[in-house]
C-alpha positions as CSV (number, residue, x, y, z in Angstrom):
1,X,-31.4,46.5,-23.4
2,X,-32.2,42.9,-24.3
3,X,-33.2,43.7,-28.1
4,X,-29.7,45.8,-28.5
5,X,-27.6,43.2,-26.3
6,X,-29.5,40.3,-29.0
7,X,-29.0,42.4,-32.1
8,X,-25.2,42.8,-30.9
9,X,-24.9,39.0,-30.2
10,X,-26.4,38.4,-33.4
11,X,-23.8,40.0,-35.6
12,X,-21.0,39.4,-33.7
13,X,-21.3,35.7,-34.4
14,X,-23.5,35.5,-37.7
15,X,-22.7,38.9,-39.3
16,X,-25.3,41.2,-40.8
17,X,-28.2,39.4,-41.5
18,X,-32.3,39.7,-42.0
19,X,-34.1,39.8,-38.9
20,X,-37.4,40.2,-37.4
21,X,-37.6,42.1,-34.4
22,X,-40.3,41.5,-31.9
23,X,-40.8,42.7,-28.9
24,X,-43.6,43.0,-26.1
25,X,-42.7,46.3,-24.7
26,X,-45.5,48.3,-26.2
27,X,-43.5,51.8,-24.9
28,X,-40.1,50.5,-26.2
29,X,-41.9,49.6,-29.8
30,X,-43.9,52.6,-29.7
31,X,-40.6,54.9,-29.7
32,X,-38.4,53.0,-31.8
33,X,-40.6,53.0,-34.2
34,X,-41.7,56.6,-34.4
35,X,-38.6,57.8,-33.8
36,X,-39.4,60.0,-30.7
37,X,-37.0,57.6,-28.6
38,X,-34.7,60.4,-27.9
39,X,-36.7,62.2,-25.1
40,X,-36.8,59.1,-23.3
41,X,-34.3,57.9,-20.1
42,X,-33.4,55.3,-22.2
43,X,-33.0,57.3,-25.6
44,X,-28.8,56.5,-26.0
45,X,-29.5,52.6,-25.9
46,X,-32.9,53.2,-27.6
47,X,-30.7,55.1,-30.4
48,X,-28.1,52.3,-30.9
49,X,-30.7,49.9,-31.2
50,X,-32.4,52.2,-34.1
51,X,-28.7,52.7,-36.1
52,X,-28.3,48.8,-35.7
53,X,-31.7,48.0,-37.0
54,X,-31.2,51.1,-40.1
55,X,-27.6,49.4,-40.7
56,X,-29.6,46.0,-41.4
57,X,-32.3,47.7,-43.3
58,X,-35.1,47.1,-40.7
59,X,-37.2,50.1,-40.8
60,X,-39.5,49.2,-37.8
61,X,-39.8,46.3,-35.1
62,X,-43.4,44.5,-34.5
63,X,-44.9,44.7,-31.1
64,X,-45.6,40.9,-30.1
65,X,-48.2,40.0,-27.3
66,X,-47.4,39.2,-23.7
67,X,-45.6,35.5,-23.3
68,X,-45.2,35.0,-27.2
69,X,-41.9,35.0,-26.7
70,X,-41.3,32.3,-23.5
71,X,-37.9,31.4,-24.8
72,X,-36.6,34.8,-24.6
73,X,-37.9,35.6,-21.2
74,X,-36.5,32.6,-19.5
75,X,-33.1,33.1,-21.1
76,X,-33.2,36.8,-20.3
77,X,-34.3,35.7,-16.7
78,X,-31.5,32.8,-16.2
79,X,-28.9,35.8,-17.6
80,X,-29.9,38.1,-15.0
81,X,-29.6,35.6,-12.3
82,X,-25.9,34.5,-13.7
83,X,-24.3,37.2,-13.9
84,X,-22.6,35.6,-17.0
85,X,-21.5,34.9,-20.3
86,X,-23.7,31.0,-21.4
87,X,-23.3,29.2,-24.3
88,X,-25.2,26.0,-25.3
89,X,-24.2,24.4,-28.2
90,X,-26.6,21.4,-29.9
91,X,-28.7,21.4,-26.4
92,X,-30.6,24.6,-24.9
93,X,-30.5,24.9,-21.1
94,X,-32.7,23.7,-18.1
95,X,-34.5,26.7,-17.6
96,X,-36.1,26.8,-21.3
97,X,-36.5,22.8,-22.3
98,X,-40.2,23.0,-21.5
99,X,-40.7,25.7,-24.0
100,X,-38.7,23.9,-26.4
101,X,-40.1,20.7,-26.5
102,X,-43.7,22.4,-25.9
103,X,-42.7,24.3,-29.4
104,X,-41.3,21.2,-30.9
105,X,-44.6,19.2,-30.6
């Protein structure tokens, strides 16, 4: 859900654009990628996520290792515990600033 909600998010305020999706959900990569998505419980999101992605003429995502990401994660985290729509505009919020200024160094 968090690559179609980010993929959504994306367009909706920057428009069509190239992207690099990574993920570290080895299944989630696996079927995206090899189309066999469909059989899967998650196979309608899974298939939005692959007509977004074909629309923006990504043919496959690349499977990232465990905590490359830590950005994401906390942000996904901080969103499940809000319950609501965040925006942070020329500053990045609490839960993530170690990350950042760990990455800007």
């Amino acid at each position: 859900m968090a690559i179609l909600k980010g993929l959504q998010f994306g367009i909706a305020c920057c428009g069509e654009f190239p992207v690099c999706v990574v993920s570290e959900a080895t299944t989630v990569v696996k079927w995206i990628n090899d189309a066999s998505h469909l059989a899967s419980d998650c196979g309608v999101i899974l298939s939005d996520i692959a007509t977004i992605l074909n629309r923006l003429g990504i043919s496959s995502i690349l499977l990232g290792s465990r905590g490359t990401n830590k950005v994401a994660l906390g942000l996904a985290k901080t969103a499940l515990i809000q319950k609501k729509d965040s925006t942070w505009m020329n500053d990045f919020p609490p839960c993530v600033s170690g990350e950042i200024e760990a990455e800007r160094n």
